[in-house]
C-alpha positions as CSV (number, residue, x, y, z in Angstrom):
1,X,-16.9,44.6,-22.4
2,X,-18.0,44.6,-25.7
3,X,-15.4,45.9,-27.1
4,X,-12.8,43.9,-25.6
5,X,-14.9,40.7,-27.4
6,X,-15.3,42.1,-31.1
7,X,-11.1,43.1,-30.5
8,X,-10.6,39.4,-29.5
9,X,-12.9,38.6,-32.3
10,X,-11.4,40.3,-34.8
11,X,-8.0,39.3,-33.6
12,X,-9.3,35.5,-34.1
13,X,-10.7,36.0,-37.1
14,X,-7.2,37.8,-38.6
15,X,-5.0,35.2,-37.4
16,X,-6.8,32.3,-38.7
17,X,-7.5,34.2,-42.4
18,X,-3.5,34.7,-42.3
19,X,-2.5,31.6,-41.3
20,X,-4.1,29.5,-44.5
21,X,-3.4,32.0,-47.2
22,X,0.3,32.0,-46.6
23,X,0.9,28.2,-46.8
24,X,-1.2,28.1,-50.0
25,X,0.8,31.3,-51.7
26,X,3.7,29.4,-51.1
27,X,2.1,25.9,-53.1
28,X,1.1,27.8,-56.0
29,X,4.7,29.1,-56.3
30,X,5.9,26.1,-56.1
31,X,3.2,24.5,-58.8
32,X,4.4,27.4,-60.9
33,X,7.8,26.7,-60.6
34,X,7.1,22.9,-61.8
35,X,5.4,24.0,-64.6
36,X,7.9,26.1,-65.9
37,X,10.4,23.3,-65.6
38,X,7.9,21.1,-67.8
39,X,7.4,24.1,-70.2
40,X,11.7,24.4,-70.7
41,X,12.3,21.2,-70.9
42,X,9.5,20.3,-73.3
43,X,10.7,23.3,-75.8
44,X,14.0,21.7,-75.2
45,X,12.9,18.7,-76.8
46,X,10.8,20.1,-79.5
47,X,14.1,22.3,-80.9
48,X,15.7,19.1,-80.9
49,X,13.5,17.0,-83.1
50,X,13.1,20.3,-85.4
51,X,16.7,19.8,-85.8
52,X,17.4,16.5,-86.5
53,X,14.2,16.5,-88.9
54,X,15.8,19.7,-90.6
55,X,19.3,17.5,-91.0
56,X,17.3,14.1,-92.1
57,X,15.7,16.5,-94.8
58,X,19.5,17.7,-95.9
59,X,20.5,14.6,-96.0
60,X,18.0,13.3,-98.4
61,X,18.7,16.2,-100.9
62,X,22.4,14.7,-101.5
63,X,20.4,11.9,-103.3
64,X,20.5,12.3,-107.1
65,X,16.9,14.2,-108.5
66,X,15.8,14.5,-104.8
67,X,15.3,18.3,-104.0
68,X,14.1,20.7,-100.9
69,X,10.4,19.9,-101.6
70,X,10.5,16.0,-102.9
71,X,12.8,15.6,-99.8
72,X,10.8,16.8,-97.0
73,X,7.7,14.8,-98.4
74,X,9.7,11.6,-98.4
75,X,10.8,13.1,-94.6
76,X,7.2,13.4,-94.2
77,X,6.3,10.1,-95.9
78,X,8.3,8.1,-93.4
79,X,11.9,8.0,-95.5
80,X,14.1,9.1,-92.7
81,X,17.5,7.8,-93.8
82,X,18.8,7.9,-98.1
83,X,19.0,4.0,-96.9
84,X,15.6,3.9,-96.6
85,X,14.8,5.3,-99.2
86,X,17.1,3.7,-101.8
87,X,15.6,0.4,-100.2
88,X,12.1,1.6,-100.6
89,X,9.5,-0.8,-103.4
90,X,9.1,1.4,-106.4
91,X,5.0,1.5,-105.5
92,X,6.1,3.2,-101.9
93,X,8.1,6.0,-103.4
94,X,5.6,6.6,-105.9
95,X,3.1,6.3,-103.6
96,X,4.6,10.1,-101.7
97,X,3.2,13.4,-103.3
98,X,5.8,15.2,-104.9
99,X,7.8,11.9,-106.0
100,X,7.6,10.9,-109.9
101,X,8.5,8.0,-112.2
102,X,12.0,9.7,-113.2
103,X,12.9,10.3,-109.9
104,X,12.2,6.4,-108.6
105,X,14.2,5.7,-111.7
106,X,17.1,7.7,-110.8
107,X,17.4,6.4,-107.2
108,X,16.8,2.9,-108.4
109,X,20.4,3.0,-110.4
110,X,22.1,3.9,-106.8
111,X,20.7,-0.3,-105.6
């Protein structure tokens, strides 16, 4: 009699440790899943802006004087087209590290 009780116990027991674990293996999967939709398309965008910041850059070394390292700090500096930086005030050129008198001089004769 016993023994027919801790078998029916047991059997209780089992089931009803089974029965939550399953439903909850199958949320984290899907919670995994989610995130690594997140994670691809958040690289995604990330190569993205890395590339059109890496084309900006070219683009502002076809300016006259501008090179690698005075472009990427007018990149940096918030000069994202040669239009805006041709446009700039002489005091906001002068105003980014790696950008001299000579070179504001030379972009002001393109105006």
């Amino acid at each position: 009699m016993i023994s027919k009780f801790l078998s029916k116990l047991k059997s209780i027991l089992f089931k009803s440790a089974v029965t939550p674990e399953t439903p909850l293996k199958k949320e984290k999967k899907v919670a995994k899943s989610a995130k690594t939709k997140t994670k691809t398309k958040t690289k995604t965008k990330t190569k993205t802006k890395a590339v059109n910041s890496k084309k900006n850059i070219e683009t502002l070394t076809t300016l006259p004087g501008v090179g690698a390292k005075s472009a990427k700090a007018l990149y940096e500096a918030g000069f994202k087209t040669t239009k805006a930086v041709i446009a700039a005030d002489e005091k906001d050129l002068l105003a980014v590290s790696g950008v001299g008198i000579n070179l504001v001089k030379k972009l002001k004769k393109l105006k």
